[in-house]
N, C-alpha and C positions, 0 to 999 in steps of 0.2 A: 294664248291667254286663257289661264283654265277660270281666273276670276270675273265673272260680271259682275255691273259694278248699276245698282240701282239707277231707275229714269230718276229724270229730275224731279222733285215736287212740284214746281209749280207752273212747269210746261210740257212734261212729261216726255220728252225728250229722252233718247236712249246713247244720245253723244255725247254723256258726262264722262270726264276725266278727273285722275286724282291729282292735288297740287299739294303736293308736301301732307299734312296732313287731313285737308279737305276734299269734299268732291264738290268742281267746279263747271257748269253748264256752260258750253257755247255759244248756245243759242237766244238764252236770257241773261246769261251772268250772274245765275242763281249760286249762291256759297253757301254750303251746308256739311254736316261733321256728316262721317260715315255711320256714327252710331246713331244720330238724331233719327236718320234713313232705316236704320232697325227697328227702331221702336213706332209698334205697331199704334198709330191713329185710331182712338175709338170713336166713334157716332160723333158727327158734328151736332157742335152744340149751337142752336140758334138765341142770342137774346135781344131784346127792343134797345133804344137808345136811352134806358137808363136801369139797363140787366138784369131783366124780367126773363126768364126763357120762355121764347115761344115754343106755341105747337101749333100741327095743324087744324085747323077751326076756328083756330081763335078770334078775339074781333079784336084789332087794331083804331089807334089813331094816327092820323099825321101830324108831326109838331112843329111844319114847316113847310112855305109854300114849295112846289114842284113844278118846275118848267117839263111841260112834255116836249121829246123830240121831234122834231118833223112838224111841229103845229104850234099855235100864236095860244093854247088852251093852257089853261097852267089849273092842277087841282091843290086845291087854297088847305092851307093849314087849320085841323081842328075835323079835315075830312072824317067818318067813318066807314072803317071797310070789315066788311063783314067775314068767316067764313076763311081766312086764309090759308094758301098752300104753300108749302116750307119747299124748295127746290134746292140741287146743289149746285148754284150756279152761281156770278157773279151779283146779279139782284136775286138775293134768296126769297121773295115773296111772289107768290104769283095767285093772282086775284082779278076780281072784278067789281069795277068802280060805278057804280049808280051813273048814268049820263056818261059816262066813257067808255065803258067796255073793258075787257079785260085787260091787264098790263100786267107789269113786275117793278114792284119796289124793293129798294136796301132795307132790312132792318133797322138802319142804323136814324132812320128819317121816322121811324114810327113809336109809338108807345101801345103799352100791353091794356085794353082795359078789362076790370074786371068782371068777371061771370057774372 
């Protein structure tokens, strides 16, 4: 095989196979064009839940109640959280909540306020 043949996207998996003209993951059952896999991905873009981009520092709200895991505490909607850190993970927000300590939220649960 003198072709290799790009990890997956989105488990990064290096036992992808070509299926006619796709390349098809094993391990997730991820389907993607071989040229999609070419084209280089610039800087993720972070935005709120009504597509503001954020940055890091910014101050946040929540626009909806949040059940935490692990605990009977749920942080109530209209929260503000100051000061956020943008991560590339699956909850892009990583912060610290007045009376809880630090967590991570989705974007997609906050709004941008302004400066």
């Amino acid at each position: 095989m003198s072709d290799v043949l790009p990890p997956c996207p989105v488990c990064a998996s290096v036992l992808a196979y070509e299926d006619g003209a796709m390349l098809v993951c094993p391990e997730c059952a991820h389907e993607w064009s071989p040229a999609a896999a070419s084209v280089a991905a610039g800087p993720r873009v972070y935005k709120d839940a009504n597509g503001n981009l954020l940055e890091d520092g910014d101050t946040v709200t929540l626009i909806k109640d949040l059940k935490l895991k692990g605990s009977s505490q749920v942080v109530k909607q209209g929260t503000k959280v100051k000061n956020i850190r943008l991560v590339d993970e699956d909850h892009d927000i990583d912060c610290k909540i007045d009376g809880l300590g630090g967590m991570k939220l989705k974007s997609e649960f906050v709004k941008k306020q302004p400066r």
